[in-house]
N, C-alpha and C positions, 0 to 999 in steps of 0.2 A: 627663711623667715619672711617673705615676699606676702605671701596671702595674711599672716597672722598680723603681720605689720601694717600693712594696707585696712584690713578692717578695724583695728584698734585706731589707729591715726582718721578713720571717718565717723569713729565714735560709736562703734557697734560691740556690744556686749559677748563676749567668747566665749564660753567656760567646757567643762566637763563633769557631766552630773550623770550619777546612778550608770557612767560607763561610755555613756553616749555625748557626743558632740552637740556644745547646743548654742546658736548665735543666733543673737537678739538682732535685727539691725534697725542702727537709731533712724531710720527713715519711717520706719513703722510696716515696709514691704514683708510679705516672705521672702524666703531664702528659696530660689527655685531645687527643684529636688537635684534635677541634672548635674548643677553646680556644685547641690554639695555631696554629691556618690563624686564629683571627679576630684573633690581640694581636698573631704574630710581626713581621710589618712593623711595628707602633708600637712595641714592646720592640727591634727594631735601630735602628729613628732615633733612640731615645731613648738609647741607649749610643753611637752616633754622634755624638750633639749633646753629651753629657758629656764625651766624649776630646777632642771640637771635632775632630774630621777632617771636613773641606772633602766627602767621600762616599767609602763605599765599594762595594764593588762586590758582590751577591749569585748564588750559583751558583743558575739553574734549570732547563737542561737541556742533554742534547748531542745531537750527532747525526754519524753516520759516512758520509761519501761516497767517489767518486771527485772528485778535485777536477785543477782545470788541465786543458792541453794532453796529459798522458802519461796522464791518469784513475786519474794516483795514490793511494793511500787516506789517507782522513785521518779528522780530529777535529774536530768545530765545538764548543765549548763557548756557550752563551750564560748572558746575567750581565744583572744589571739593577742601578743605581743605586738606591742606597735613597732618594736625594732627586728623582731623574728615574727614576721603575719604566716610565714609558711606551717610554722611549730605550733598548733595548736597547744593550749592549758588545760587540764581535766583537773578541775579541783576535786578533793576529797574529800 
């Protein structure tokens, strides 16, 4: 609870919106990217573990085919578990 603590106590805005990680910070700076590819995954479980949801699910990429018997077009989204990131989601 180290980072999520640390930036709420300097008064920067946290949330999770449409999947993705999103901090305001009240300085008015960006958030360098480095920083946040190294903290994002520990700053979502840590606001996971606070609301107490059982997991939820993060967007990281899609992909568009022909799918089935007719080579329909379609949409794969793929998601990963913030407490299982190895077990990808395939929603249906």
């Amino acid at each position: 609870m180290i980072a999520l603590q640390a930036l709420i106590k300097r008064g920067d805005k946290v949330s999770i919106e449409g999947g993705q990680l999103v901090i305001i910070p009240a300085s008015g700076q960006p958030v360098p990217d480095k920083w946040l590819a190294s903290n994002q995954a520990g700053i979502i479980r840590e606001i996971v573990t606070v609301l107490q949801v059982p997991d939820i699910y993060v967007y990281k990429y899609f992909s568009v085919g022909q799918y089935g018997p007719h080579s329909c077009e379609g949409l794969t989204l793929y998601l990963y578990g913030v407490f299982a990131p190895r077990e990808p989601f395939y929603p249906s």
